[in-house]
C-alpha positions in Angstrom: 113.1 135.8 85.5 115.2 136.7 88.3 118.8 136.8 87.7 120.4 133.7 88.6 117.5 131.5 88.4 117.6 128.9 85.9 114.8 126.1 84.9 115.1 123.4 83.1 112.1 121.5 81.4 112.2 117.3 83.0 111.8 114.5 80.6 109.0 112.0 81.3 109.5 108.4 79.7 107.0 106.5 80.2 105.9 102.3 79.3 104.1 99.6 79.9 106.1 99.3 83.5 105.8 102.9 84.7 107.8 106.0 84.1 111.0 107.4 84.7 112.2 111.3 85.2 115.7 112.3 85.4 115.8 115.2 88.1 119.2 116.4 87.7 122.6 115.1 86.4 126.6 116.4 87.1 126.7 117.1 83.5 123.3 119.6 83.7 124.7 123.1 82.7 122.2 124.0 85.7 124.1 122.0 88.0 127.3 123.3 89.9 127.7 121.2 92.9 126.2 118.2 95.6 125.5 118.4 99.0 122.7 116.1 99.7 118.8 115.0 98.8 116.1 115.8 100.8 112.2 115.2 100.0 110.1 117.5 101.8 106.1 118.1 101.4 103.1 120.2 101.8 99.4 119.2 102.6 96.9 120.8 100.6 96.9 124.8 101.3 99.9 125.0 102.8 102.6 127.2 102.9 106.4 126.7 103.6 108.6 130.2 103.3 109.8 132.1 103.2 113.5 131.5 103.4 117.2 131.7 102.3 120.5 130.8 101.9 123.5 132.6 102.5 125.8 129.7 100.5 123.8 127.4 99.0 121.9 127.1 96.0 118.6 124.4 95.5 117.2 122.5 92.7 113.3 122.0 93.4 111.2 119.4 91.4 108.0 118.5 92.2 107.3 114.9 91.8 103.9 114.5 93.4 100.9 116.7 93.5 101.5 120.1 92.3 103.3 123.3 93.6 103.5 126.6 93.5 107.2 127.7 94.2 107.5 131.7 94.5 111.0 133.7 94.5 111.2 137.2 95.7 115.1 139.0 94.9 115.5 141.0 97.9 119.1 141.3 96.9 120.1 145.1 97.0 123.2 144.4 94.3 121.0 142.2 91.5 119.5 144.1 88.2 116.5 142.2 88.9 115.9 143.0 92.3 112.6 143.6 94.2 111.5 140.9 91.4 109.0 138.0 92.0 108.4 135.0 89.9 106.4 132.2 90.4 106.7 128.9 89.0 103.7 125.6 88.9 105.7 122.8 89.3 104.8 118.9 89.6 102.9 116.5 87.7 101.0 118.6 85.1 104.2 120.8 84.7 107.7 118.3 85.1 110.8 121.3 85.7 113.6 121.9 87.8 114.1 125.4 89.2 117.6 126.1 90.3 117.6 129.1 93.2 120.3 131.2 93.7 122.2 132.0 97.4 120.3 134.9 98.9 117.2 134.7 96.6 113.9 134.2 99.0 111.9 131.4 98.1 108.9 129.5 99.1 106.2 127.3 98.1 102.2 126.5 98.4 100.9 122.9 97.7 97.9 123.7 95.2 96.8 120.5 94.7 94.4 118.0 96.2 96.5 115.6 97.4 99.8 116.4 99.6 102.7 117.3 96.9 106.4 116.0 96.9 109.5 117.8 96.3 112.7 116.7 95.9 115.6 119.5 96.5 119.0 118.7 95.5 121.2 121.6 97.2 124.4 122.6 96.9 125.7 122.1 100.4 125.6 119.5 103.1 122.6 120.5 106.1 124.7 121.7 109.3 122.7 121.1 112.0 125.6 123.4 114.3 125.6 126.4 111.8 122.4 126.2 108.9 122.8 128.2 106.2 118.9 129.0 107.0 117.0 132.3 107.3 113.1 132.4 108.1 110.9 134.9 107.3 107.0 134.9 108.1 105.7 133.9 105.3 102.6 137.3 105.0 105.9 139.6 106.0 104.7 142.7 104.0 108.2 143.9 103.3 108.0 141.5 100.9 105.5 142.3 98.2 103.5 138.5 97.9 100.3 137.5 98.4 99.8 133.7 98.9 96.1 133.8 98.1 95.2 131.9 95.3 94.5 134.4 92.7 90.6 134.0 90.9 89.2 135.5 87.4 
C-alpha cells in the first residue's frame, strides 16, 4: 500500500429497523483532524480525478453503489513512490481509506446505480485559496488506465 495510506474495515449493524455504519470517529487511530463533510457522487461510468492536496488529508467511504477509488504516489521523497493502488469500496465492500496530502487520487463509479461517497477531510474548503490540484484524468505521466479490466 502506498505509504501514508491507511484503511480501516466499517462495521455494519444491522435490525429489524435498518442498519447503521460508523464512518469515522476522533478516537480512530486513522483519524488526525476535522474540517468538514462533504457527499459527492458519480453516475455509472464515470470518472472524477485526478487530484490532490497540498495540506489536507481525506477519508473516503462509499455508502451507496460501489466505487473504485485509485491512488497514484507521485511524490519524489516517499519509498513507495510511482505506486498505484486501488481500492472497491461501497456496499459489497464497507472501508474507509484515509489519503495522504500530495497523494493523487480518484475514483470511477462501477456500479449500476449512481454511487455515494462521503469524504471527511482534514481541512475546511476555501473557496479564495483551495487546497486543489486537477489533473486530466487519461494524463499519461501517470501510469493508470481507467478501463475496466476483463478476464
Amino acid at each position: 500500500m502506498i505509504h501514508g495510506v491507511e484503511v480501516k474495515q466499517l462495521r455494519v449493524i444491522p435490525d429489524e429497523r435498518g442498519r447503521l455504519m460508523e464512518v469515522l470517529r476522533c478516537d480512530d487511530e486513522i483519524f488526525n483532524k476535522f474540517g468538514q463533510v462533504y457527499v459527492t457522487t458519480a453516475h455509472p461510468g464515470v470518472v472524477k480525478g485526478w487530484h490532490y492536496h497540498k495540506k489536507q488529508e481525506d477519508h473516503m467511504a462509499v455508502v451507496h453503489g460501489m466505487m473504485k477509488i485509485v491512488l497514484f504516489d507521485g511524490r519524489k521523497d516517499s519509498p513507495t513512490f510511482g505506486q498505484v493502488d486501488e481500492f472497491f469500496l461501497g456496499v459489497h465492500n464497507p472501508q474507509l481509506v484515509k489519503i495522504p496530502p500530495m497523494v493523487l487520487h480518484g475514483f470511477k463509479c462501477i456500479s449500476k446505480e449512481e454511487a455515494i461517497v462521503v469524504n471527511v477531510p482534514s481541512e475546511p474548503y476555501d473557496s479564495e485559496s483551495p487546497d486543489e490540484f486537477r489533473i486530466d484524468p487519461h494524463d499519461k505521466k501517470i501510469p493508470y488506465d481507467w478501463n475496466r479490466k476483463d478476464g
